[in-house]
N, C-alpha and C positions, 0 to 999 in steps of 0.2 A: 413715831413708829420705830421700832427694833428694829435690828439689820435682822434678825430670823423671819420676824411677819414681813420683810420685803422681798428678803428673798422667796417665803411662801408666796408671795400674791405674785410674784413675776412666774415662780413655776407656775402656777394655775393657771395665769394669763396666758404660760406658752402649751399649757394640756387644751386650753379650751381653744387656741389657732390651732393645730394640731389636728382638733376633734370637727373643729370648723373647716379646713382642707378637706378632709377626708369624707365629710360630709359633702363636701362640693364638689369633689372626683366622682364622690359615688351617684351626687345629681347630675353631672357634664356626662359618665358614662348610662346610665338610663335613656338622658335625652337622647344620646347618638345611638341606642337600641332602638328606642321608636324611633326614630327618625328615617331606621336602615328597615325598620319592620313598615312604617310608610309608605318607602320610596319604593319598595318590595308589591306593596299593594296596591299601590299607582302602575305601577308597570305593568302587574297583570292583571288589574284594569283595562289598561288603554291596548296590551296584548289581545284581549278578548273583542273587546269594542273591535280593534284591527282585521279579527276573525270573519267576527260576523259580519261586518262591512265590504271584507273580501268574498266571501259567500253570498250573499244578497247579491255584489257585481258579478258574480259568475253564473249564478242564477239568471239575473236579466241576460244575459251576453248568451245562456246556452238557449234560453225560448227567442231573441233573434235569431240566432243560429237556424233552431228548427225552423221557427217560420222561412227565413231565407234558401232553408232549404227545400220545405214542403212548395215555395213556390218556382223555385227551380223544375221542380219533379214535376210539375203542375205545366206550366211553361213545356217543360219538355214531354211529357205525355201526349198535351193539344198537339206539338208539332210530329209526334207519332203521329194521329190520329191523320193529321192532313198530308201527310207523306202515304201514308195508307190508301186514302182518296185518290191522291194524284196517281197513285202507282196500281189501283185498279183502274181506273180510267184507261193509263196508257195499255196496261197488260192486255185490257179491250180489245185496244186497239190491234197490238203487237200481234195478239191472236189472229183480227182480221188479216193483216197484213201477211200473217207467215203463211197462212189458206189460201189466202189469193196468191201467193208466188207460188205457193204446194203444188195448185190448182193449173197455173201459167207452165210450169215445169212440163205437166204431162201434154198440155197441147202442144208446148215446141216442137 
């Protein structure tokens, strides 16, 4: 072999590393695009999943609520109700009593 056909076949050897790097940049930079476009789409994945999961618990936690409240209101109505009773009974009363002293006044 010539020393010109060896020096051809080394420049071609160094165009085709060359052409072969560049080629391999340009696959190592793709991969790390998808990878960042992935990691991108995992996240607002699992962002949403987060969403809705917080949503659904605040759902459950607002209809405890209500009920806990409706029976509160419930609870405290009935004890309206029996304060009502008690306090017309005594008012009954209160009325006999303030008549009869009304009454006791004018015979002293």
């Amino acid at each position: 072999m010539s020393k010109a056909e060896l020096l051809q076949q080394i420049r071609e050897s160094e165009r085709q590393n060359v052409a072969s790097l560049e080629r391999a940049e340009s696959d190592r930079q793709a991969s790390l695009r998808k990878a960042q476009q992935d990691r991108a789409g995992l996240v607002e994945k699992a962002r949403a999943k987060a969403a809705r999961k917080a949503e659904k618990d605040f759902a459950r936690a607002r209809k405890r609520i209500a009920a806990r409240k409706q029976e509160l209101l419930d609870n405290g109505l009935a004890g309206v109700v029996e304060m009502r009773k008690g306090a017309e009974k005594r008012r009954g009363k209160a009325a006999e009593q303030f008549v009869a002293r009304f009454l006791e006044s004018f015979d002293a």
